[in-house]
N, C-alpha and C positions, 0 to 999 in steps of 0.2 A: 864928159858924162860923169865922171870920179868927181870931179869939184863939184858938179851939182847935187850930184849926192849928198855929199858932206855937209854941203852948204843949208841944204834940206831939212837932214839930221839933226843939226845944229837949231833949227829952229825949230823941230820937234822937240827937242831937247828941251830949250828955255819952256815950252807950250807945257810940257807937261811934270816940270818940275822934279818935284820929290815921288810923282806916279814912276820915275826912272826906277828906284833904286829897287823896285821887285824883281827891275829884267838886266838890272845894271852887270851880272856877273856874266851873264851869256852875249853880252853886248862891248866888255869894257878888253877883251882880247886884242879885236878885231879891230876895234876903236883905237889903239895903240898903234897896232901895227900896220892902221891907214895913215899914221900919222908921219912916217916915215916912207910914203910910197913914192916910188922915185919922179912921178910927173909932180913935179912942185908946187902946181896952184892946188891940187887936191889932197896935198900934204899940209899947205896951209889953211885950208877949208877944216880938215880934221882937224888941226891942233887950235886952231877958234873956235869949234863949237864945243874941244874937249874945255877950255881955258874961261869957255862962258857957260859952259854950266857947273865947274867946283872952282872955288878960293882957291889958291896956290895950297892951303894948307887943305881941304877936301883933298885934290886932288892925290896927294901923296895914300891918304886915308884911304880913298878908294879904289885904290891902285892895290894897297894893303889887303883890304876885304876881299878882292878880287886874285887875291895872289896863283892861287892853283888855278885858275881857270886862264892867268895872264900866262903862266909860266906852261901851260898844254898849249895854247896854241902859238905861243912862240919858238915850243919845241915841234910841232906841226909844221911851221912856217918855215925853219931851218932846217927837217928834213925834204920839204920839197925843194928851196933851195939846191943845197947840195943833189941832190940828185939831177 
C-alpha cells in the first residue's frame, strides 16, 4: 500500500508541476522521511517521484526553503522513535 502511495504522488507530482510549490513546505517533511521508510520498494517509490520532480540541484534548493518545516518534523519523527 506505501509503494502505491508514493508511486501515486509521484505522478501527482509531475501532473501538477510548479502548482507543487504552494503546498511544497507542508508536503516536503513527510516527503523525506518516506524516503527512508524501512519497507524498501516504498522508500524507492518516494525517492523517484522526489528525484522526478526537482533537478539534483532543485532538490537541495527545496529542501533549503523548506528547512524548518523539514527539521519539525524530523524532530517529531525522532521523538516518536525513541519513545
Amino acid at each position: 500500500m506505501r509503494e502505491a502511495t508514493h508511486k501515486a504522488f509521484g505522478q501527482l507530482v509531475n501532473r501538477v508541476g510548479r502548482g507543487l510549490a504552494h503546498h511544497l513546505r507542508s508536503l516536503m517533511g513527510p516527503w523525506l522521511v518516506a524516503q527512508c521508510d524501512s519497507y524498501a520498494p516504498a522508500a524507492s517509490a518516494a525517492v523517484a517521484a522526489f528525484q522526478s520532480a526537482f533537478s539534483p540541484v532543485k532538490q537541495r534548493e527545496a529542501i533549503a526553503f523548506c528547512r524548518v518545516e523539514v527539521m519539525d518534523v524530523s524532530y517529531a519523527y525522532l521523538c516518536i522513535c525513541v519513545l
